[in-house]
C-alpha positions as CSV (number, residue, x, y, z in Angstrom):
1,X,-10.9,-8.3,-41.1
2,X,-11.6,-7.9,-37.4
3,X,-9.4,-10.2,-36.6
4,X,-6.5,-8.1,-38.1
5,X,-7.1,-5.1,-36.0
6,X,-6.8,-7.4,-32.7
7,X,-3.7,-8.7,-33.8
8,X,-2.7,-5.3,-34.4
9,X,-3.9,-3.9,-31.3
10,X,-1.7,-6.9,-29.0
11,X,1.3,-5.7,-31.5
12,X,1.4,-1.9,-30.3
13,X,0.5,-2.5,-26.6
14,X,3.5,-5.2,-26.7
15,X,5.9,-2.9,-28.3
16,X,4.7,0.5,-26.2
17,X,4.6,-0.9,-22.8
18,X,6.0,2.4,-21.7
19,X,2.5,3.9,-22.8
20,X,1.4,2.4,-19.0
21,X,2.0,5.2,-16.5
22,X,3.3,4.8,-13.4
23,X,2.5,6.8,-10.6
24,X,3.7,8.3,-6.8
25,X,1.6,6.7,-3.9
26,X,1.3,8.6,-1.0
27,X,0.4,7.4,2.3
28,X,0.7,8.2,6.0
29,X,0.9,6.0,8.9
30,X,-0.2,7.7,12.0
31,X,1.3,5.0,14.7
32,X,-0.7,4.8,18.1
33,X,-1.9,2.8,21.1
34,X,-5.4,1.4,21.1
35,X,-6.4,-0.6,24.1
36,X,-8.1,-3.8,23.0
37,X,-10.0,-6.5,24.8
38,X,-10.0,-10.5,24.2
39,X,-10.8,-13.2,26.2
40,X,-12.2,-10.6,29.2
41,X,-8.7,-8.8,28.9
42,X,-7.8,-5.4,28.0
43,X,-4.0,-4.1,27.0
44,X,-2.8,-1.7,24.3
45,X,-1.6,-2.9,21.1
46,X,0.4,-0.8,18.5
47,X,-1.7,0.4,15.5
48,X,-1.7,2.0,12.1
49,X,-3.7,4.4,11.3
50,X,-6.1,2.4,14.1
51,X,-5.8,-1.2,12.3
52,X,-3.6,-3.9,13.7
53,X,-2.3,-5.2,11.1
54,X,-2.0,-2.0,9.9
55,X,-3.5,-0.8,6.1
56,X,-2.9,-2.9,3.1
57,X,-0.9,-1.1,0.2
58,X,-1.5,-0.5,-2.9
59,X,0.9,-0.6,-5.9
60,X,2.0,-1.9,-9.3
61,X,5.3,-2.4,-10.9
62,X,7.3,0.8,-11.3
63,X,5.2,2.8,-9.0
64,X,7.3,4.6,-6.5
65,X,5.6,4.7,-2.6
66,X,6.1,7.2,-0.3
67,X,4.9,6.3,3.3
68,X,5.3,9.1,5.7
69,X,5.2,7.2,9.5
70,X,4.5,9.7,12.7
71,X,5.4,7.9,15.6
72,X,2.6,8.7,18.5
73,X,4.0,6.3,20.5
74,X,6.5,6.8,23.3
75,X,8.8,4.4,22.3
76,X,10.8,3.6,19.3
77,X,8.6,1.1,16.3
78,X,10.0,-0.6,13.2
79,X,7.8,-1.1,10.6
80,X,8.6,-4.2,8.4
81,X,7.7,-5.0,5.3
């Protein structure tokens, strides 16, 4: 008997997949300069929201991501993906 109601249970996620929502992500990428230091030297690197790489993003299939990027910097950046 219990085994019936799995198989039904598999049978109506399978044929409702659209029952799964999908969802806006927001995020904002504030892009600056952060001076950093290795090997007893210090220059500015480009940063994301203070992270070089910048922030990992989240997201499944069918979500729709909006990333708003300020540029802080005084120069043009492309962001790649």
């Amino acid at each position: 008997m219990e085994y019936s109601w799995i198989r039904l249970l598999v049978l109506v996620a399978c044929l409702f997949p659209a029952l799964v929502e999908c969802r806006v992500r927001h995020y904002k990428f504030n892009v600056v300069l952060k001076n950093t230091t290795k090997l007893c030297s210090s220059k500015p690197i480009v940063t994301v929201n203070g992270k070089f790489p910048g922030p990992t993003l989240y997201a499944r299939e069918d979500d729709t991501v909006l990333v708003k990027v300020v540029n802080h910097v005084k120069y043009n950046v492309s962001v790649h993906w």
